[in-house]
C-alpha positions in Angstrom: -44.8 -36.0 38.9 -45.2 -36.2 35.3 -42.3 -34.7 33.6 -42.7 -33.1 30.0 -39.6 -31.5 29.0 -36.0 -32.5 30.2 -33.0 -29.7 29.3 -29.4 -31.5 29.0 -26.5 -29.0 29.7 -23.8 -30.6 27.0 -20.4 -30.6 28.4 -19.6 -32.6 31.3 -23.7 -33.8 31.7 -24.4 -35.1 27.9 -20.7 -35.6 27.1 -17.9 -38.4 29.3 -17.2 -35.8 32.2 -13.2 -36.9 31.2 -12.6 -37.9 27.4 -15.7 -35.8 25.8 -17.4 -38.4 24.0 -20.8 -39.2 23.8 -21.4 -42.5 25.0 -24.1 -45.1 22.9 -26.1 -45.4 27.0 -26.7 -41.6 26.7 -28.0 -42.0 23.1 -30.4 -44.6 24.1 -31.3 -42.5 26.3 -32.3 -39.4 24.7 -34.3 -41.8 22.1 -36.2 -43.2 25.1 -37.2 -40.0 26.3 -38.4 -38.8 22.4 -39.7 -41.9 22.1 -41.9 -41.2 25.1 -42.7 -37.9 24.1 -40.7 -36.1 26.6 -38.8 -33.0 25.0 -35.1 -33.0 25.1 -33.6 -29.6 25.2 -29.8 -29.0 25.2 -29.1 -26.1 27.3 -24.8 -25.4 26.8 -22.4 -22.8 26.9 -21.1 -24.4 23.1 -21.9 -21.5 20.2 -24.2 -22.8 17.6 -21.5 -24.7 15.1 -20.5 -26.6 17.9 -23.5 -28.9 18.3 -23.5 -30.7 14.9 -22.9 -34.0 17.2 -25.2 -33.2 20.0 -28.0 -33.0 16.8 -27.0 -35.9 16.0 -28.8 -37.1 18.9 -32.1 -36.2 17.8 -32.1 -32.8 19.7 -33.6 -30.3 17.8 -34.1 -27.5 19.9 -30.8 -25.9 21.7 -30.4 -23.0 24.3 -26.8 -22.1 23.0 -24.0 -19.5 24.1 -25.4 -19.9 27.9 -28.8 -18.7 26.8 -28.3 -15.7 24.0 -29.3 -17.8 21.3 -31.8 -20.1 20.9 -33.6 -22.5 18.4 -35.9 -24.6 17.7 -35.1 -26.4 13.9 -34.4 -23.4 12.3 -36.6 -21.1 13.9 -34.7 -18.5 16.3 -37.1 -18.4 20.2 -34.9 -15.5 21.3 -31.5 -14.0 20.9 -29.5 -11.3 22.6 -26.3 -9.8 20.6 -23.9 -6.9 21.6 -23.6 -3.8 20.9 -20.8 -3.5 18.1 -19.3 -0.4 19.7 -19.4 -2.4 23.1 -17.9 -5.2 21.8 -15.1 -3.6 19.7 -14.2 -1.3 23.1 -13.3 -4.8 24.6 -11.5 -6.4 21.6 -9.1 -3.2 21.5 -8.6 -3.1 25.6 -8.3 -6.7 25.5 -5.7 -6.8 22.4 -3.6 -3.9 24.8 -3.5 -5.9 28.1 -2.8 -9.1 25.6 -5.8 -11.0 27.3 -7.7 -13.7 25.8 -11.4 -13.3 24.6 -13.4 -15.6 22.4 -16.4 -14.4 20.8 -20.0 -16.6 20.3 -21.5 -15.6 17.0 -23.2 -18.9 15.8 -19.9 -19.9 15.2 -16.6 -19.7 18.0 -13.7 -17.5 17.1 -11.2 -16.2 19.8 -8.9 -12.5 19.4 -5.4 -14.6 19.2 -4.0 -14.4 22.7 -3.1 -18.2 23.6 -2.1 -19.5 27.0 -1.7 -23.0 28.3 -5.0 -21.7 30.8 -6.8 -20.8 28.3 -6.6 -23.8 26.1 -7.3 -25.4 29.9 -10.5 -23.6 29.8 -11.5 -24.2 26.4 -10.7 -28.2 26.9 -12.7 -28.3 30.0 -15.9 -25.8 29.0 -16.0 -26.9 25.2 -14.1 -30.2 25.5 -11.8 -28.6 22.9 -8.3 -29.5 22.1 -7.2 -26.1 19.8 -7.8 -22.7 20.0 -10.6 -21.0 17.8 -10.2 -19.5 14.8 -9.0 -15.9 14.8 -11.5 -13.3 13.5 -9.8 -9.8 13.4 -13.1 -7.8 13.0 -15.0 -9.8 15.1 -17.1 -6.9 16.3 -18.6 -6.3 13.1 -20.6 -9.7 13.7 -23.8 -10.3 16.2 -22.0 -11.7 19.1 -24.0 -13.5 21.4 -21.9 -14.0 23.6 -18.1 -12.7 24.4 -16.1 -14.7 27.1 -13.2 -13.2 29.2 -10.2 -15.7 29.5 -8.4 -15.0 33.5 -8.3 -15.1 37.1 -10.3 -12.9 39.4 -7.5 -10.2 39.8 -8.3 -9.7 35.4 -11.9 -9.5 36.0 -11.9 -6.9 38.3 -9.9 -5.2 36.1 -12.4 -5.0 33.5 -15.2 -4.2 36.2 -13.2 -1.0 36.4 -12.4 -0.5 32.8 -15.7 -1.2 31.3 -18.1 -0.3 34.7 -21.5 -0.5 32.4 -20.9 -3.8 31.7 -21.4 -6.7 33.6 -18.6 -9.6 34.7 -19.9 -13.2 35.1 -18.0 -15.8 36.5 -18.9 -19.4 35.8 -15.4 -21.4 35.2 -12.2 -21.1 37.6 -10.7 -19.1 34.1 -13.9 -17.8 32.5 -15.8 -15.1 32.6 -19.1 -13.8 30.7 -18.6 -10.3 29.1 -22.3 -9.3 29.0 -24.6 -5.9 28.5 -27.4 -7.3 29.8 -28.7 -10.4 32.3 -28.0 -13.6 30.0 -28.4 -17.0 31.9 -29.6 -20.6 30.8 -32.5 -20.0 32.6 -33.8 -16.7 31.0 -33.5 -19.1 28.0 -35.1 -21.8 29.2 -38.5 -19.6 30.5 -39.0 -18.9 26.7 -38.7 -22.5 25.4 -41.2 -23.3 28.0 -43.4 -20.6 27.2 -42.7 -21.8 23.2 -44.7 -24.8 24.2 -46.6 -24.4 26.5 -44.9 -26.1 29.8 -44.9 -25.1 33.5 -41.6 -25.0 34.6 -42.7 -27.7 37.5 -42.9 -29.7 34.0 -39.1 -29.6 33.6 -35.8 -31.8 34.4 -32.8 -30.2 33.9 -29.1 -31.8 34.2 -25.8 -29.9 34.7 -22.7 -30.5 36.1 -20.9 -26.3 35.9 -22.0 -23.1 38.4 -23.6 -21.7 35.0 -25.9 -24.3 35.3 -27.2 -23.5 39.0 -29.9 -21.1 37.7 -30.9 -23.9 35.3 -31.5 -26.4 37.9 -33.0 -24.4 40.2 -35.9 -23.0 37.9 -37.0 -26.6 36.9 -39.5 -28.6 38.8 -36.0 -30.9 39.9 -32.8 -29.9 39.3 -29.5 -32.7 39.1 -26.3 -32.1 39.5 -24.0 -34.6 37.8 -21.5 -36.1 40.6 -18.3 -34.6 38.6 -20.7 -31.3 38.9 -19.3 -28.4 41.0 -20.0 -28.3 44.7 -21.8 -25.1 44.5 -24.1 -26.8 41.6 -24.8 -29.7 43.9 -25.8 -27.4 46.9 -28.5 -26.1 44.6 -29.8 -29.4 43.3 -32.8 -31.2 44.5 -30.3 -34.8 43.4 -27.1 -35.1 43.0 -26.4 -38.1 41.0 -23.5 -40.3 39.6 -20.9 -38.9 37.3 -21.4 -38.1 33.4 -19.1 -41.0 32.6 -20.6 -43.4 35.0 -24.0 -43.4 33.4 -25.6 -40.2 36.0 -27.9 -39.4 33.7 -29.5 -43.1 33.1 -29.0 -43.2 37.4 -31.3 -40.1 38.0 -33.9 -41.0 35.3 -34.9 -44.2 36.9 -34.4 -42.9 40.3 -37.3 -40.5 39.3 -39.0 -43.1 37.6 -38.9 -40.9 34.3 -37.7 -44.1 32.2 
């Protein structure tokens, strides 16, 4: 199969699946594929300002906030925001039940609450080290995305609270806050469609359960080996570990490099 278009998710796939570094064998890589004129997307859960390095890399087109904002250079493919009143009906519940929330306008801000899960999350989802910025009006932005910081027991919760929204789960502590159906794949359809690939066309990489719709609309899906086991149930390969050179592994399996 000739492949066209190959979509990296970023954390945990792109990055070292323990220290969050970008290694110089995953740079060469990304060249090679350029260089061949294969596409490289990044598909990530990351808001916009957080994928200065991952352009770095020669990646010019990114799928960002799990799919509700998307670019290619500077020109937007699609974007989904929420409804202000929506999203300032969750910052005031959340702000009552002293719940964490983090909000993905092309920036990451969160709504103040801190606990040691949440910063968890945040290390393991965004390989960051410190919470976000606060932003007290937040809802008077376009947020792309708004996250949901707790266990299962805090989701249903909200499913009660807020019953015309809809509650995502895609980390142990995480949980999409959405109005409407936003995946990396919905996403992805439009940057094939952009130019002009079948989606038999496409790689994609991942390694987190927001990435199973990903890998199961491209012509082959991989899961990294530190990947979820629900992820590598839905790949067609599962391959080595981010920090054990997967990617590189799966390439040349495929004879793509």
């Amino acid at each position: 199969m000739s492949y066209k278009i190959v979509f990296f998710d970023v954390d945990g796939t792109l990055t070292h699946h323990e220290n969050g570094t970008i290694s110089a064998k995953t740079r060469e890589i990304v060249k090679s594929l350029k260089d061949k004129g294969i596409k490289v997307v990044a598909a990530t859960g990351r808001p916009l300002s957080l994928c200065e390095e991952i352009k770095e890399l020669g990646i010019d087109t990114l799928i960002t906030a799990n799919g509700a904002f998307t670019i290619h250079n500077e020109e937007v493919i699609c974007k989904l925001s929420m409804d202000k009143h929506v999203a300032r009906e969750v910052f005031e519940y959340a702000a009552s039940q002293n719940h964490g929330l983090s909000f993905y306008t092309k920036e990451l801000s969160m709504n103040g609450i801190k606990d040691d899960n949440i910063l968890k999350a945040l290390k393991e989802t965004l390989s960051l080290s410190n919470y976000p910025q606060m932003n007290e009006r937040i809802y008077d932005e376009d947020i792309y995305l708004m996250c949901l910081y707790g266990d299962d027991k805090t989701a249903e919760q909200y499913t009660q609270q807020f019953p015309h929204l809809m509650f995502k789960r895609w980390h142990p502590f995480v949980v999409s806050v959405l109005q409407e159906e936003i995946t990396k794949s919905v996403a992805i359809l439009k940057v094939l469609d952009y130019f002009n690939i079948d989606q038999s066309e496409a790689i994609a990489f991942g390694d987190g359960e927001n990435d199973i719709d990903m890998i199961e609309l491209a012509g082959l899906g991989i899961a990294m080996g530190n990947g979820s086991d629900k992820l590598k149930n839905a790949a067609d390969f599962v391959t080595k570990k981010s920090g054990e050179d997967g990617i590189e592994f799966a390439l040349k399996n495929f004879e793509v490099l």
